[in-house]
C-alpha positions in Angstrom: 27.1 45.3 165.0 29.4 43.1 166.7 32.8 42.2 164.5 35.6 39.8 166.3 39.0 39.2 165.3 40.5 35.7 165.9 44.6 35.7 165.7 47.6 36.7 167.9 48.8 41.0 168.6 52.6 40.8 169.2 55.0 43.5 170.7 56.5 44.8 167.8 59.9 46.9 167.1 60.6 49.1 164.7 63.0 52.0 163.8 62.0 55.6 163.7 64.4 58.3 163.1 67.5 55.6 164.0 65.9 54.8 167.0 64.1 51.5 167.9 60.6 52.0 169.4 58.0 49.3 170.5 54.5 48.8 169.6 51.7 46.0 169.5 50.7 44.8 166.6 49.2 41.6 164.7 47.4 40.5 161.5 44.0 40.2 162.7 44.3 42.7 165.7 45.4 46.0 163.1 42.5 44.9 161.3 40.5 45.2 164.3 41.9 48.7 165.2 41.3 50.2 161.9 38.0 49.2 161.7 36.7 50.6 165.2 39.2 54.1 164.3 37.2 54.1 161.4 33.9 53.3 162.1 33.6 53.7 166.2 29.9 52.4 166.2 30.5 49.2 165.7 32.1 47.0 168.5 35.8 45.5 167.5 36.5 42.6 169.4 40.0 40.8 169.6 39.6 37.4 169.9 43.3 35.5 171.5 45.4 34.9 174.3 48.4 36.7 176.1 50.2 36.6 178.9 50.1 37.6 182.5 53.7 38.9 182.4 54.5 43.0 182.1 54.4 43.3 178.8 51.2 41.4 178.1 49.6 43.5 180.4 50.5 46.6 178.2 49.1 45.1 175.3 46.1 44.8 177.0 45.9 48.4 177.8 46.7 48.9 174.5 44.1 47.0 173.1 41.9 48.9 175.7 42.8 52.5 174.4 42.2 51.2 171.0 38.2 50.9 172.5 38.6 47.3 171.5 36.5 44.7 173.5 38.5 42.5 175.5 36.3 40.1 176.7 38.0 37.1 174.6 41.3 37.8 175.3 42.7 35.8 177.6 45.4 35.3 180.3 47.6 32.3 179.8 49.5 31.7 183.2 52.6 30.2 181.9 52.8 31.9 178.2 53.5 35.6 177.1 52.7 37.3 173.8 55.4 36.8 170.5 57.9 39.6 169.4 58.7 40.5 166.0 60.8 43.3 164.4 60.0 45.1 161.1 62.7 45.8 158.5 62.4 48.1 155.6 64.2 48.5 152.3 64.4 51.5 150.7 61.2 51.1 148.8 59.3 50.3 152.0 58.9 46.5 151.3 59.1 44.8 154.5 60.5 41.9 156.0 60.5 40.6 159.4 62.0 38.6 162.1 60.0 36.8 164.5 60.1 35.4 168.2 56.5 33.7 168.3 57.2 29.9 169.0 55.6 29.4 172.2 53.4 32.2 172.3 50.3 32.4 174.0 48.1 32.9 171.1 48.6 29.2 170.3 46.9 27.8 173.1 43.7 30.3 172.3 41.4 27.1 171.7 42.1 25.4 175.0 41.1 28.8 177.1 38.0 29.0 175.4 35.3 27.5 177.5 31.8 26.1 176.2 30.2 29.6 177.5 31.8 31.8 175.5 32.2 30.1 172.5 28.5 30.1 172.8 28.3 33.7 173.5 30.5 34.2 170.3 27.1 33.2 168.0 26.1 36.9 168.6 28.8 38.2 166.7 27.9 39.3 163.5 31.2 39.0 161.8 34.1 36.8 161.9 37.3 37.5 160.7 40.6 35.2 160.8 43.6 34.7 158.6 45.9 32.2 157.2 48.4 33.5 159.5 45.6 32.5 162.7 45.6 28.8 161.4 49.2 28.5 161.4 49.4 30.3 164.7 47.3 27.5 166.1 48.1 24.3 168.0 47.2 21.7 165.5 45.7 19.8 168.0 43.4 22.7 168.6 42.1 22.8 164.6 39.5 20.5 164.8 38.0 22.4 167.5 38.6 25.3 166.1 36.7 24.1 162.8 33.7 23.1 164.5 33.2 26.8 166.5 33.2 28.1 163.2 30.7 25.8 161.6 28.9 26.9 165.0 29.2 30.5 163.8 28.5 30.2 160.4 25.1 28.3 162.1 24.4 31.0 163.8 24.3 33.7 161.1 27.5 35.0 161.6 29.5 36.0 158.4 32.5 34.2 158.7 35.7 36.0 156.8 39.1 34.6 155.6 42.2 36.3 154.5 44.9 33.9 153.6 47.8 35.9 154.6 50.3 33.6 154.1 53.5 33.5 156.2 56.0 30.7 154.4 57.7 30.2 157.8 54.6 29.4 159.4 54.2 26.4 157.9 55.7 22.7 156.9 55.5 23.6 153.7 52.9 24.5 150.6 50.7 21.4 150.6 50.4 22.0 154.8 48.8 25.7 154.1 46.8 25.0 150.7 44.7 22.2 153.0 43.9 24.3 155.4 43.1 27.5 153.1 40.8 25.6 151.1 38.8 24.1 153.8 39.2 27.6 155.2 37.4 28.7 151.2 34.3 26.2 152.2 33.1 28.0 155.2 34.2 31.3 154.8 31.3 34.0 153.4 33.3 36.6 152.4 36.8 35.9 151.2 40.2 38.5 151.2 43.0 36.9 149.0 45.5 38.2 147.1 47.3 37.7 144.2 50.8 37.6 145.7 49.7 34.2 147.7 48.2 32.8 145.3 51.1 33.0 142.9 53.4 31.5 145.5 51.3 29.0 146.8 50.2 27.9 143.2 51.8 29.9 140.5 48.8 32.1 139.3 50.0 34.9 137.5 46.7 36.6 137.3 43.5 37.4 138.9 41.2 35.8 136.3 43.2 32.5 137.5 41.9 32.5 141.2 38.6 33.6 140.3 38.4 30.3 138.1 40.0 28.5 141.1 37.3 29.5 143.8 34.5 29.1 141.6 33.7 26.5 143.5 33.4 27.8 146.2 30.3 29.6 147.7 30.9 33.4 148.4 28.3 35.9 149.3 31.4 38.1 148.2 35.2 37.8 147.0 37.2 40.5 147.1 40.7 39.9 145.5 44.0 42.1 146.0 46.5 42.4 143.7 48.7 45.3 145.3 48.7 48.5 144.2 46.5 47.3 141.3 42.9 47.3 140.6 40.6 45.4 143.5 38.4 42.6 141.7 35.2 42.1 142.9 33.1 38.8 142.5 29.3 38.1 143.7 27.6 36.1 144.6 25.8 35.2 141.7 30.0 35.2 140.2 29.4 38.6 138.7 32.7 39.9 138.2 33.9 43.7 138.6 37.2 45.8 139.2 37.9 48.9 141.0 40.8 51.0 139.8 43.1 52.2 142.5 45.7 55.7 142.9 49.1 54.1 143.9 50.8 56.1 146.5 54.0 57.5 145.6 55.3 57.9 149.1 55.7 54.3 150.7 57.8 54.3 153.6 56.4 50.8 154.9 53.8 48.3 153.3 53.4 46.5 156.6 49.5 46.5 157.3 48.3 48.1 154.0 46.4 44.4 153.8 45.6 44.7 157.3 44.0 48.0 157.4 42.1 47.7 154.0 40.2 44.6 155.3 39.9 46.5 158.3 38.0 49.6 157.1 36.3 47.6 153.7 34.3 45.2 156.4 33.2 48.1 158.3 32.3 50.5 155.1 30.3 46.6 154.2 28.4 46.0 158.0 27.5 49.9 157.6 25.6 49.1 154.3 27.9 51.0 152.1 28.2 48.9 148.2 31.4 47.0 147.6 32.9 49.5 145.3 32.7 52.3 147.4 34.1 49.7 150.4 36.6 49.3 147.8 38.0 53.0 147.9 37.6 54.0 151.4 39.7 51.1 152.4 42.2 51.5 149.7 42.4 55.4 150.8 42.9 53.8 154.5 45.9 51.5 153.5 47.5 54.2 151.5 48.0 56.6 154.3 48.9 53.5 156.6 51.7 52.4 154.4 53.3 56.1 154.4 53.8 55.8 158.2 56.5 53.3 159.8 54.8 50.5 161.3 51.6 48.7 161.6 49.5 50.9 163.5 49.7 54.8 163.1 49.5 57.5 165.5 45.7 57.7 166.3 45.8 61.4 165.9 47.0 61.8 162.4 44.6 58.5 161.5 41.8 60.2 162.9 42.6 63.3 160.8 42.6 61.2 157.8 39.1 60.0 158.7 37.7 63.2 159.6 38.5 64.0 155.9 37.1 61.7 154.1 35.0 63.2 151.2 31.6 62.9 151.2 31.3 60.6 148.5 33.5 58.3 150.7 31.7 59.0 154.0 
């Protein structure tokens, strides 16, 4: 099974212990890396753009050591990758500030050449976020639209995550457009409640189910934090999965990143949704006790290794 990851992997900084370290890190691309940690038969590939200065080159060998596939990441010669740096308040809510403007990652459409974006039609999943659409040159959209649609032709499951990053964009009404074309070809959708109530004031889940009715989903898969995951079919069937908060948090950057991660390899593996449900929830929870958005790989793959057997 083949799974790509369309957005933009940043250096990021962070501070551990009172001192700053660096990292790489990125929506899309942590979702990428938890998956293949997770389940290492499936092929993770990180579909973007970064630079050919120093530090792009040690996010690619980053990416590399990750055993994610690297054959749609390319080299911009002028550009370099974004920077951002995490803060944390004592509860481990995070908040960040960004250096991403001219970043490589924007230009992703205009490297990709006819040949690969026909190769892409093998995937079998998709996955890309409201933060990918923002990251994108607008003048890029359309095209990026239509290699979807291409996708989607194909048989690939296409996935969307809103994400949303206010700064990103113009304003509400500039995201909601693009989310809800984003709704019409996506098969399996990630939202969460948080979004949704500031992008349109829903105060609860049973709201946005009613609001993507509409829509056709061969599964929806709704987040509402450290609260139960609601499930929807495709035949609208609706279902919730309780979830153990974790008492620890030290910082909630990725817990969304990892669970979609790990819950669309638990679904290409042909595990139900429930049990998708709690593996990735179990994943996130141990990711947000750990500063920053990718762990150690050695203590991850501990976690792993003991997963019990009604989550293996």
């Amino acid at each position: 099974m083949r799974v790509g990851f369309i957005g933009e992997c940043m250096a990021e900084l962070k501070k551990v212990d009172g001192l700053l370290q660096e990292g790489f890190a990125g929506d899309t691309f942590n979702s990428a890396v938890y998956l293949k940690r997770t389940f290492p038969a499936l092929e993770s590939y990180f579909i973007s753009a970064i630079g050919s200065d120093p530090l792009s080159k040690e996010m690619l060998e980053f990416t590399r050591g990750e055993s994610i596939n690297t054959r749609f990441l390319y080299a911009h010669p002028d550009k370099h990758i974004g920077l951002y740096k995490i803060y944390t308040d004592a509860c481990g809510e995070r908040s960040f500030t960004y250096w991403r403007n001219d970043s490589a990652a924007k230009g992703l459409m205009s490297l990709l050449n006819e040949s690969d974006a026909a190769s892409l039609t093998a995937m079998d999943m998709v996955l890309f976020s409201g933060i990918s659409l923002a990251v994108l040159n607008r003048e890029d959209l359309n095209k990026f639209w239509r290699l979807l649609g291409k996708l989607k032709d194909s048989g690939t499951q296409i996935v969307f995550d809103m994400n949303h990053r206010p700064a990103l964009w113009k304003g509400r009404n500039d995201a909601k457009a693009l989310y809800e074309k984003a709704f019409e070809v996506a098969d399996i959708a990630l939202p969460g409640l948080e979004d949704f109530n500031f992008l349109y004031g829903f105060e609860s889940v049973e709201e946005i189910v009613s609001f993507l009715a509409p829509f056709s989903f061969k599964l929806l898969v709704i987040k509402n934090g450290s609260r139960a995951v609601t499930l929807v079919d495709a035949e609208g069937e609706v279902s919730e999965v309780g979830l153990t908060p974790v008492k620890n948090v030290v910082d909630t950057t990725s817990a969304g990143d990892a669970f979609n991660g790990v819950f669309l390899g638990a679904y290409l593996s042909g595990e139900k949704p429930e049990s998708c449900v709690k593996k990735a929830a179990q994943c996130a929870g141990f990711v947000i006790q750990h500063p920053g958005a990718i762990v150690d790989k050695a203590s991850y793959s501990d976690l792993v290794s003991s997963f019990s057997p009604s989550l293996a």
